[in-house]
N, C-alpha and C positions, 0 to 999 in steps of 0.2 A: 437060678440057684443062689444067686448073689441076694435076694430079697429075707429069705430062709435065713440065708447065714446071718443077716445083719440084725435081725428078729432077736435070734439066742444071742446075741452080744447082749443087746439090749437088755435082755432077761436076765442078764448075769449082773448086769451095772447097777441095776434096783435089788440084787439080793444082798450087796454091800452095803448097800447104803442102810437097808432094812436093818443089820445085825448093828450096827452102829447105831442106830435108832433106839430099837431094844437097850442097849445099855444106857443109852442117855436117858430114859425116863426114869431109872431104877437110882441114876446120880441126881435127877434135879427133882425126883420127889423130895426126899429127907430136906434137900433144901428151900423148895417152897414150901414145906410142912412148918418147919423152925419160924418161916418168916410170918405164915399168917397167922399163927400163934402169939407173938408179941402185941402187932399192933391190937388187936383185942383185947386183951387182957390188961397192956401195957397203957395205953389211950395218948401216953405221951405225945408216940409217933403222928398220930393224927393232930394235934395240938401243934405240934412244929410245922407241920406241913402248910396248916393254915396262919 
């Protein structure tokens, strides 16, 4: 019974982590969107790099 129990813990520790997941995608689009945006368009940024 001890194997069972330790299973659903488990199941429970990856449904956190998932819902925390979920929102971080929805904050680091907009910000990788802004960023590949510039160097593009901008060409500076690649110009410095090199």
């Amino acid at each position: 019974m001890v194997e069972p129990s330790s299973s659903g813990r488990a199941t429970r520790k990856m449904t956190t982590p998932t819902i925390a997941i979920r929102q971080t995608p929805p904050t680091t689009t907009p910000r990788i969107s802004p960023a590949l945006l510039p160097p593009p368009p901008g060409g500076g940024l690649v110009n410095g790099a090199e």
